[in-house]
C-alpha positions as CSV (number, residue, x, y, z in Angstrom):
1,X,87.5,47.8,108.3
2,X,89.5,50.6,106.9
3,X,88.8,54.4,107.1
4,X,86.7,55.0,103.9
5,X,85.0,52.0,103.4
6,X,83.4,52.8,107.2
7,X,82.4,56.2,106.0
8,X,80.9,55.2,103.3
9,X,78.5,52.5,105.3
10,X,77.9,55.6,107.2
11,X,77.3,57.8,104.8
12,X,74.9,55.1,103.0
13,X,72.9,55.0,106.1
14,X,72.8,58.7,106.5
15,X,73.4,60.6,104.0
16,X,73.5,63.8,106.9
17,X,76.8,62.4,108.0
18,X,78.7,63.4,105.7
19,X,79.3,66.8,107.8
20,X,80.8,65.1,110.2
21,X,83.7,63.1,108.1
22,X,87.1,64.5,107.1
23,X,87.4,67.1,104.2
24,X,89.4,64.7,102.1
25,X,86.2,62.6,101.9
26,X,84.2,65.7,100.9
27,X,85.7,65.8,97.5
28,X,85.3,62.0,97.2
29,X,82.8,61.0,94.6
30,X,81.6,58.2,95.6
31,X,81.3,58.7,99.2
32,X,79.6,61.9,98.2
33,X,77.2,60.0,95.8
34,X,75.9,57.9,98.4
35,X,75.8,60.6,100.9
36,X,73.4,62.7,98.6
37,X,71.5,59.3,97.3
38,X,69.6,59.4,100.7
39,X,70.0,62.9,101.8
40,X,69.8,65.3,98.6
41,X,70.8,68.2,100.9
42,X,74.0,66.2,101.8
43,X,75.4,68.3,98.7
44,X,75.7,71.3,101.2
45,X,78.7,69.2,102.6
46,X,80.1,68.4,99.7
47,X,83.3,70.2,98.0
48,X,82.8,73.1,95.3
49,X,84.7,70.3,93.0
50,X,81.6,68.2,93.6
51,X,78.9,70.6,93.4
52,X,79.0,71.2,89.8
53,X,79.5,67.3,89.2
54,X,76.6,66.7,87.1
55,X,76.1,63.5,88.3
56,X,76.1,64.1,92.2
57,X,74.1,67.1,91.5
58,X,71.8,65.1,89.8
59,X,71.7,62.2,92.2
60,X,71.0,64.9,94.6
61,X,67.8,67.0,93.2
62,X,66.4,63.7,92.5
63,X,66.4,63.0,96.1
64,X,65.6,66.5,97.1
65,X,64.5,68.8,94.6
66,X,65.3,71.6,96.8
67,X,69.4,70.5,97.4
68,X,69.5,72.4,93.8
69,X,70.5,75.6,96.0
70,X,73.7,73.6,96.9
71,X,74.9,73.4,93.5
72,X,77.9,75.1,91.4
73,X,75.8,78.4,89.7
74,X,76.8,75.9,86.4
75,X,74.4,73.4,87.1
76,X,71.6,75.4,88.3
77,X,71.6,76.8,84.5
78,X,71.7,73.4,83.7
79,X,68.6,72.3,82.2
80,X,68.5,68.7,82.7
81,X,69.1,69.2,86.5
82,X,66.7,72.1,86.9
83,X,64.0,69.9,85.0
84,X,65.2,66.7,87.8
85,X,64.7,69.2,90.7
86,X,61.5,70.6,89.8
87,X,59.8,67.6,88.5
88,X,61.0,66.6,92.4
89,X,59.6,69.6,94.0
90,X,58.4,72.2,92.0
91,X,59.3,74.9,94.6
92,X,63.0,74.4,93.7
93,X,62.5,76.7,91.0
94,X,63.5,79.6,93.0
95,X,67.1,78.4,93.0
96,X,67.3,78.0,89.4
97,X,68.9,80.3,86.9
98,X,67.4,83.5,85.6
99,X,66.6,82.1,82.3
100,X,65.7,78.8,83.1
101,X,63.0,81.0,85.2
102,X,61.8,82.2,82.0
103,X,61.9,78.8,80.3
104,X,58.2,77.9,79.9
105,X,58.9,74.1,79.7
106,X,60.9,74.0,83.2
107,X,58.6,76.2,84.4
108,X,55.4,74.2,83.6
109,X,56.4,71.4,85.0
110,X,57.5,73.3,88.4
111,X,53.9,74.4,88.5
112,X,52.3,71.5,87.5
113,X,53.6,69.9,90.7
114,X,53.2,72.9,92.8
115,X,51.1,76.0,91.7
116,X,52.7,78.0,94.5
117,X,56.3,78.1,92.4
118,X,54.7,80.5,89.8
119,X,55.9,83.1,92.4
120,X,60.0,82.4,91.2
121,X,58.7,82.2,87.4
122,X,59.8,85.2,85.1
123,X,57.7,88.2,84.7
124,X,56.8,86.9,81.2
125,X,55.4,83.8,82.3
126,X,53.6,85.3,85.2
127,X,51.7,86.5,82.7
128,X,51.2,83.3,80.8
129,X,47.7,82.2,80.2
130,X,48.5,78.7,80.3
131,X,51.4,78.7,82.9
132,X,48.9,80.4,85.0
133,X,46.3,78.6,84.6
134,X,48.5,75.4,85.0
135,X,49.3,77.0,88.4
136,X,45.9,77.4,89.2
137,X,44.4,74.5,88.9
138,X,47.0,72.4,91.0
139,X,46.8,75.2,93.8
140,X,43.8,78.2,93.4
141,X,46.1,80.1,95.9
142,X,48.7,80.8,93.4
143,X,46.6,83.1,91.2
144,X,48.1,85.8,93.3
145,X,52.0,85.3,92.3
146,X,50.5,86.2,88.5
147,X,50.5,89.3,86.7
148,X,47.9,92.1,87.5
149,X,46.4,91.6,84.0
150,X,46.4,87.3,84.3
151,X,44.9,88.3,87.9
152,X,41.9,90.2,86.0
153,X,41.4,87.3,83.7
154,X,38.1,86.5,84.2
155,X,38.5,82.9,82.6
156,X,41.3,82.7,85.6
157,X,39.4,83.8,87.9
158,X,36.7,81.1,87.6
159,X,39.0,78.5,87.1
160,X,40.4,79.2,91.0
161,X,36.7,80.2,92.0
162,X,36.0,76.7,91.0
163,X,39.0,74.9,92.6
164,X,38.7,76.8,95.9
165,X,35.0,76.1,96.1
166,X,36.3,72.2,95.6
167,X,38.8,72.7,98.8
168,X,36.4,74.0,100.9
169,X,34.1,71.3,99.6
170,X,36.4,68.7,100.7
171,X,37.6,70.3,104.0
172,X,33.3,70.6,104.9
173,X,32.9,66.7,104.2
174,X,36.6,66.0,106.2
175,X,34.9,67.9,109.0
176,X,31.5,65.6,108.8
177,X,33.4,62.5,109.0
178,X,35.3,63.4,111.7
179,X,32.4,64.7,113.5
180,X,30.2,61.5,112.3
181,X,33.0,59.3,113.7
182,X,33.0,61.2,117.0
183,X,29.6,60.8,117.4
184,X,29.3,57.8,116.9
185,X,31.9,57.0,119.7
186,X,30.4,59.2,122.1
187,X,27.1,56.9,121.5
188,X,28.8,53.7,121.6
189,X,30.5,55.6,125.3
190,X,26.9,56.0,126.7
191,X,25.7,52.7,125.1
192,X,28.7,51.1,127.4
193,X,27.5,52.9,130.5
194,X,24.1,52.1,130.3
195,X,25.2,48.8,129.8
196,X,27.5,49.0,133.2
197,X,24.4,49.9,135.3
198,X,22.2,47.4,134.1
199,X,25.1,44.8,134.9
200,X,25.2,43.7,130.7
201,X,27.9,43.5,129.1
202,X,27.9,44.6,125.6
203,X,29.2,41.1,124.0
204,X,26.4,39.4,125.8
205,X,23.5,41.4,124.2
């Protein structure tokens, strides 16, 4: 078996590897591209060459959303890879461009899949109704990453009113099944005991 083709089982395997091969192989596409197809932050590893490859890049933030802050400063203005990374993990909008930041498309979808990346969204779409509110209703919490006036929005306010009061709501009835289930374990313990003394085994009664 020859040099490369064992690095790239390796690499195909475990993407993380790839830190621990030779430089030369750092630069090599395809061992690259199967490094980052398991392990998107594999791109850290990679050569600058490679990090603004639009296709490792790619094959990267759609592993990881985050691996987007490994890439060439090219690709993280790049649109199509921005809207891969976010649509991955919305938090990996803080490692895109300025003005892809302030694009209301990318950023939508960021927030759509998590509320909490209206924080790295521009100052103008902080103050988005509709980004805000699109925020908001996947995480309540992220009403406080929006402007002071979308903050006073009373219409925004009752919308994350609403959705914490469902959180809580959810977290109350996770909390009675647990304690439901415990109980009824702790009566099925004395059940057992009392079954000891008498000398009865539960599978006879």
């Amino acid at each position: 078996m020859g040099e490369r083709t064992h690095v790239l089982e390796s690499v195909s395997d475990d993407g993380a590897t790839l830190a621990q091969q030779p430089e030369h192989f750092k630069n090599d596409r395809e061992v690259v591209a199967a490094a980052v197809k398991n392990y998107g932050h594999a791109l850290s590893y990679a050569s600058d060459e490679l990090k603004k490859d639009r296709e490792i890049v790619l094959g990267a933030v759609s592993q990881n959303g985050v691996a987007l802050k490994h890439a060439s400063e090219e690709m993280r203005n790049n649109r199509k890879i921005v809207m891969a990374a976010v649509n991955q993990k919305g938090t990996a909008l803080a490692f895109a461009s300025e003005a892809l930041k302030d694009d209301e498309e990318v950023v939508m979808a960021a927030v759509v899949r998590h509320g909490e990346a209206l924080k790295h969204a521009s100052e103008r779409l902080r103050d988005s109704y509709e980004v805000v509110e699109a925020a908001v209703r996947n995480d309540w919490g992220s009403l406080r990453f929006a402007s002071a006036r979308a903050k006073e929005d009373e219409a925004l306010g009752a919308i994350a009113e609403e959705r914490s009061a469902g959180a809580l709501s959810n977290a109350d009835s996770d909390v009675s099944s647990d304690v439901g289930v415990d109980n009824k374990n702790k009566a099925k313990q004395k059940q057992r005991k009392a079954h000891g003394k008498q000398g009865i085994s539960p599978n006879q009664e």
